[in-house]
C-alpha positions as CSV (number, residue, x, y, z in Angstrom):
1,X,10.0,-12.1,5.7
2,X,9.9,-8.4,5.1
3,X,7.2,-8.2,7.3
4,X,5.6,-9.5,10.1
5,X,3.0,-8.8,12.5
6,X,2.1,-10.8,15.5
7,X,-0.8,-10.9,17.8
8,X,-1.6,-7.4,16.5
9,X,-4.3,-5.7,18.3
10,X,-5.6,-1.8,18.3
11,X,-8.6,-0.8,20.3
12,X,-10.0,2.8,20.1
13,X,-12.2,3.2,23.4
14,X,-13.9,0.4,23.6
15,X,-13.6,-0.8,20.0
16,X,-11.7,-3.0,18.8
17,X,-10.6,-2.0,14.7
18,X,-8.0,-4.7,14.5
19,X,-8.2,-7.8,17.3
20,X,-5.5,-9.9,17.6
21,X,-3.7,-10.7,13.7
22,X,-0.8,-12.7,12.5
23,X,0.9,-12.3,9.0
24,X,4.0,-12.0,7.1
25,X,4.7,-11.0,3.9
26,X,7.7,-11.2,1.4
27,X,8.3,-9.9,-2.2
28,X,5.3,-9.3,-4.0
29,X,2.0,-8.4,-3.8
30,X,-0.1,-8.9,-1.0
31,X,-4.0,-8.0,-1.4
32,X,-5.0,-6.7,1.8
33,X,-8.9,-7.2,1.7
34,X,-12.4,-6.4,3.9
35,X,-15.9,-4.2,4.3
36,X,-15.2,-0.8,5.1
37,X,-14.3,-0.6,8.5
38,X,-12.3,-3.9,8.8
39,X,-9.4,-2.7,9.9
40,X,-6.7,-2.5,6.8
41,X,-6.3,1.5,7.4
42,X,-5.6,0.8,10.8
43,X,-3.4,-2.1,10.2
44,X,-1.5,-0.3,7.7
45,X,-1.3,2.5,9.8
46,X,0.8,1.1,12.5
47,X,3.0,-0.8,9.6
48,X,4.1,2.6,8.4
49,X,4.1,3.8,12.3
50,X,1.8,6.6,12.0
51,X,-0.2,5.5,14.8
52,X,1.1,2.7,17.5
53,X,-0.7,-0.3,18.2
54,X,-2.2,-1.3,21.5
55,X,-1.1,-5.1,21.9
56,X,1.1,-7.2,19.9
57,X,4.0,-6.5,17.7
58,X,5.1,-6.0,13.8
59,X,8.0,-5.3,12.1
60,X,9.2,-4.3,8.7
61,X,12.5,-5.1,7.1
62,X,13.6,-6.9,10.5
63,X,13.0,-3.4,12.4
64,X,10.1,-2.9,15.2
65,X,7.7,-0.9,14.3
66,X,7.7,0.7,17.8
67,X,11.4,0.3,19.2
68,X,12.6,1.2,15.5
69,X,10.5,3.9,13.8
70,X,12.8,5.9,12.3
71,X,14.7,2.7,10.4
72,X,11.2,1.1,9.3
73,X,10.1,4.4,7.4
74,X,13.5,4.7,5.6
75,X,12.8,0.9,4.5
76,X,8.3,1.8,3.5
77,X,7.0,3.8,1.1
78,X,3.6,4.5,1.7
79,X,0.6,5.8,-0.3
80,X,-2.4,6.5,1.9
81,X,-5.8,6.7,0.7
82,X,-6.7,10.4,1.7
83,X,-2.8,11.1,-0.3
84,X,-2.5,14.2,1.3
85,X,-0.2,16.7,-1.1
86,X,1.1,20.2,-1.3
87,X,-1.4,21.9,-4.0
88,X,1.0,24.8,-4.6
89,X,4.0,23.1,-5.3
90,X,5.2,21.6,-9.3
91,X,5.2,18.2,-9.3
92,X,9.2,17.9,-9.8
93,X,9.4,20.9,-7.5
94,X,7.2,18.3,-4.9
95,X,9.7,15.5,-5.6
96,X,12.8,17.0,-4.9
97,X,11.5,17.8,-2.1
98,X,10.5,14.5,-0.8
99,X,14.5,13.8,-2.2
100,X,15.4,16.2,0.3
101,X,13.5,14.5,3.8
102,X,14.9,11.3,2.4
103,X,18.7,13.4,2.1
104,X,19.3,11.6,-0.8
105,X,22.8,12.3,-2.5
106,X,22.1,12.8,-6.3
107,X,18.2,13.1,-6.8
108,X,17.9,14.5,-9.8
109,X,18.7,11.0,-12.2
110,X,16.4,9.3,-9.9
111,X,13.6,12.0,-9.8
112,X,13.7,11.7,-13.9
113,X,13.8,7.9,-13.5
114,X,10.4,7.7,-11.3
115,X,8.7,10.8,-13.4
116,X,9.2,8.4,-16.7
117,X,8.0,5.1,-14.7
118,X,5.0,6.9,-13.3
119,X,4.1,8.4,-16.6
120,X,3.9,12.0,-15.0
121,X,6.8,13.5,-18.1
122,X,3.9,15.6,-20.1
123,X,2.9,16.8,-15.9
124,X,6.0,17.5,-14.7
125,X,5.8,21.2,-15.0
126,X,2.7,21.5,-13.3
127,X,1.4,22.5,-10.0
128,X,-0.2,19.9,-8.3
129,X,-3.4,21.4,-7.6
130,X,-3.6,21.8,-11.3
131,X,-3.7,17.9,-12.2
132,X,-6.4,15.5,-12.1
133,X,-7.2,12.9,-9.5
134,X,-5.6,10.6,-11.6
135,X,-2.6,12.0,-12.1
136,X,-2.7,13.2,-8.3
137,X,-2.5,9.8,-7.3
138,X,0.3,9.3,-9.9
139,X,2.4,11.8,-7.7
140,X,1.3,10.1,-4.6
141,X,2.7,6.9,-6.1
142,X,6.1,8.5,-7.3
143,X,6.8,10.1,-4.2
144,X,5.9,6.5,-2.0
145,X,8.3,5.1,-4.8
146,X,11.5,7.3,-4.7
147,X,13.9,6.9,-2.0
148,X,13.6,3.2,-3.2
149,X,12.2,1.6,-0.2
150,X,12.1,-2.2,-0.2
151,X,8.4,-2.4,1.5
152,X,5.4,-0.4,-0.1
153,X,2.6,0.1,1.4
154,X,-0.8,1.0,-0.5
155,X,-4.2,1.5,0.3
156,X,-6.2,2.1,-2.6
157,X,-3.7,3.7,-5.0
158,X,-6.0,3.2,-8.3
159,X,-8.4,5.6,-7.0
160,X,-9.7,8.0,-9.6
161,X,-7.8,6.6,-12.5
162,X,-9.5,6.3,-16.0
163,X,-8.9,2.5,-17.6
164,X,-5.7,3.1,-19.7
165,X,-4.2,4.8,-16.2
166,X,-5.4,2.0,-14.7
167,X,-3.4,-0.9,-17.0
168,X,-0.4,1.8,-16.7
169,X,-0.2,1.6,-12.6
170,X,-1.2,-1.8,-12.7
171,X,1.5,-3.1,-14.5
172,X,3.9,-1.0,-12.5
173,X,2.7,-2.3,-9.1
174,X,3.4,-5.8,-10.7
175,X,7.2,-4.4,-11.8
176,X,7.9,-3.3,-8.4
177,X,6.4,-6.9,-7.0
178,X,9.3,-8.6,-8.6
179,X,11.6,-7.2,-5.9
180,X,9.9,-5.2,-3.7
181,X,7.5,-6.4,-0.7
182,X,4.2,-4.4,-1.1
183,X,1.1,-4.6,0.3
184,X,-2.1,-3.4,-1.7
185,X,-5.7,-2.3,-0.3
186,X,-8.3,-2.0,-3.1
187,X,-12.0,-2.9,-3.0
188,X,-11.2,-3.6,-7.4
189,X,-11.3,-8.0,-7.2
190,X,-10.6,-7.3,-10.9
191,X,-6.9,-5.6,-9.9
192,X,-6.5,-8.1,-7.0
193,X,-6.8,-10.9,-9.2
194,X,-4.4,-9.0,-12.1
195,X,-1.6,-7.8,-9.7
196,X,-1.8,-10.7,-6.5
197,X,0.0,-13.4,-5.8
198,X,-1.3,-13.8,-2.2
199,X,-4.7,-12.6,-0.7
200,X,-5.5,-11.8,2.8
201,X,-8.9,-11.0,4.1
202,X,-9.8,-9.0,6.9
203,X,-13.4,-9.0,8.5
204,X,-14.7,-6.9,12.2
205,X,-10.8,-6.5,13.0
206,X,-10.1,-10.3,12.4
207,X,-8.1,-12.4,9.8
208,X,-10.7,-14.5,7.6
209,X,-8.4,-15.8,5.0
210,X,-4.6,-16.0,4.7
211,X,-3.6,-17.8,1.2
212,X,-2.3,-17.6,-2.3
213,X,-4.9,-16.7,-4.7
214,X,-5.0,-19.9,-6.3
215,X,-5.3,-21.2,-2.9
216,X,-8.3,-19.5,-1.9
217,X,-10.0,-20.3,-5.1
218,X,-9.3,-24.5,-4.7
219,X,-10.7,-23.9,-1.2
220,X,-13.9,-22.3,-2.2
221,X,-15.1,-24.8,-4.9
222,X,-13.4,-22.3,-8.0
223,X,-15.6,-19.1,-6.8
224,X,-14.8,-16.0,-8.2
225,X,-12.7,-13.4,-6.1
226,X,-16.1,-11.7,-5.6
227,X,-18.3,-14.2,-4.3
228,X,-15.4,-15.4,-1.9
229,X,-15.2,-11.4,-0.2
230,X,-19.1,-12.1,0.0
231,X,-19.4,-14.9,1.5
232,X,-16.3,-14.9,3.8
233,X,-17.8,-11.0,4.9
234,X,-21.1,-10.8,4.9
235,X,-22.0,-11.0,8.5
């Protein structure tokens, strides 16, 4: 599995955002579900080892995420939700620059390569603070994307995108699914049920469901993705 998490706990004070889940993951994509407040930021978080956890353990391409930090982030790309950016720099200016923290050899074919796949070629000459949320979020997803990593990591990465953007990163989340492991946080059912293969749903810090999409939908008499969130979170 490319990665699993065990017994995973995080308690801030004396709340507790994530109490005590077990998953795993392998290629493909993983919707990572709940309310606002559930605990997938958090989760996600300590996957990509920007904060630690407080009990438990996960790993990520057979590295801990505590013991091993530096090896799990050269094996994660990771889109967060706030995608923090540098405004004042060009977008190809911004990803050889991202080329560079990864020290990769020969960028410049690959920093052509993800400009084409993320659609950002007419964009490319721009400064960042210049482009719309949209194609912001593009750039977030190009530089998550570019050293190659074989885990990504995101958490709402359709934000702000107008519908043909939409089918555009869509289908590209469902490319990179075919080899890639990648977790996906969206409150969209519509692009959980396009892009999914398996579903998990987090509720007050705990694991609700854990199954394939099909799965989930034999278990709950044929409901719709929708009415499944509802019922399984509404309380």
């Amino acid at each position: 599995m490319s990665i699993r998490v065990e017994a995973l706990s995080k308690v801030y004070g004396k709340q507790k955002a994530v109490d005590g889940i077990s998953f795993s993951a392998k290629p493909g994509v993983l919707g990572f579900l709940g309310p606002n407040g559930a605990g997938k930021s958090t989760t996600m978080k300590i996957l990509t080892c920007f904060i630690p956890q407080t009990s438990g353990s996960a790993s990520v391409c057979g590295f801990d995420v505590e013991k091993d930090s530096l090896e799990v982030r050269r094996h994660i790309g990771y889109l967060p939700e706030s995608n923090a950016l540098y405004l004042d720099m060009y977008v190809k200016e911004s990803l050889g620059f991202i080329a560079g923290i990864h020290q990769m050899a020969s960028p410049q074919k690959r920093i052509a390569e993800i400009i084409e796949q993320t659609g950002l070629g007419p964009e490319q000459h721009k400064k960042i603070g210049q482009l719309s949320k949209g194609y912001r979020q593009r750039v977030g997803l190009a530089q998550a994307i570019l050293h190659d990593p074989e885990v990504l990591i995101l958490d709402e990465p359709t934000s702000g995108l107008d519908p043909n953007q939409l089918i555009g990163i869509r289908q590209l989340i469902i490319d990179l699914g075919k080899t890639k492991t990648i977790i996906l946080s969206t409150h969209i059912m519509q692009e959980v049920e396009a892009v999914c293969s398996q579903v998990i749903i987090i509720n007050k810090g705990k694991i609700v469901a854990d199954d394939s999409l099909q799965g989930l939908r034999d278990k709950n008499k044929k409901q719709s993705l929708e009415n499944i969130f509802i019922n399984l979170t509404n309380n």
